[in-house]
N, C-alpha and C positions, 0 to 999 in steps of 0.2 A: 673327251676334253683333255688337254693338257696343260699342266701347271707346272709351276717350280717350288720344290718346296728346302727350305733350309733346316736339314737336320742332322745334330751333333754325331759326330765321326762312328765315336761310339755307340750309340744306338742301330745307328744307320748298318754298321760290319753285324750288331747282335741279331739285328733284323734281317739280314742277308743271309745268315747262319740259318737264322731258325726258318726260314723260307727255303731254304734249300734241303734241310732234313728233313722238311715234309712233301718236298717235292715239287712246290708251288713258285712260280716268279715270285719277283719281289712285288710288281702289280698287284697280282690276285693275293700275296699276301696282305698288304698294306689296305688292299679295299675291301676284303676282308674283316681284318681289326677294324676301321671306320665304321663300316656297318653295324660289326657287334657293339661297337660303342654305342651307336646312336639309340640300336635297340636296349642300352643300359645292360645287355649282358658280359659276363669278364669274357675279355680277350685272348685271355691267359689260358690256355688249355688244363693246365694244372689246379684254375679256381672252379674247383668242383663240388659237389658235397655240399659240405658248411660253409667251406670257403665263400660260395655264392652267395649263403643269405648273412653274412658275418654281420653282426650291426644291427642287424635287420628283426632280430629276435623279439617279441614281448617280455616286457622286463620281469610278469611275477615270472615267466616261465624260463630264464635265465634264472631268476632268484632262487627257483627249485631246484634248477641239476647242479648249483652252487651248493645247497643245502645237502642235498646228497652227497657230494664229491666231498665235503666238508665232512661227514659223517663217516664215511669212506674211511678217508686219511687217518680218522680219530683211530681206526682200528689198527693202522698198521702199526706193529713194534722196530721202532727204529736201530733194534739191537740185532734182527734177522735181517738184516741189511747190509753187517759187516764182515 
């Protein structure tokens, strides 16, 4: 099927870039991204890792590697720093 779609200058040149350093049309890029969206996964090659569940965490288990990283920090001396 073919459509028309309106989209800003700029996105549309970023899109055309990063479709052609991967080697792909702009097509199979574009319906590509649509897919991974629908499936709720990032689009973004570089949302990987954490990036993917950011948000997504359980709060006491945020609450503890806060606690740690808190504990952490307490240690460093800001004077070996300078």
């Amino acid at each position: 099927m073919k459509t028309t779609l309106e989209i800003p200058d700029e996105l549309l040149l970023q899109t055309e870039a990063s479709a052609a350093s991967r080697g792909e049309s702009l097509t199979d890029f574009v319906t590509e991204a649509l897919r991974a969206h629908l499936r709720g996964a990032p689009s973004d090659p570089e949302a990987q890792g954490w990036r993917r569940v950011f948000g997504k965490a359980d709060a006491s288990q945020v609450a503890e590697v806060d606690r740690i990283i808190a504990e952490e920090l307490e240690q460093i001396d800001p004077d070996s720093w300078r």
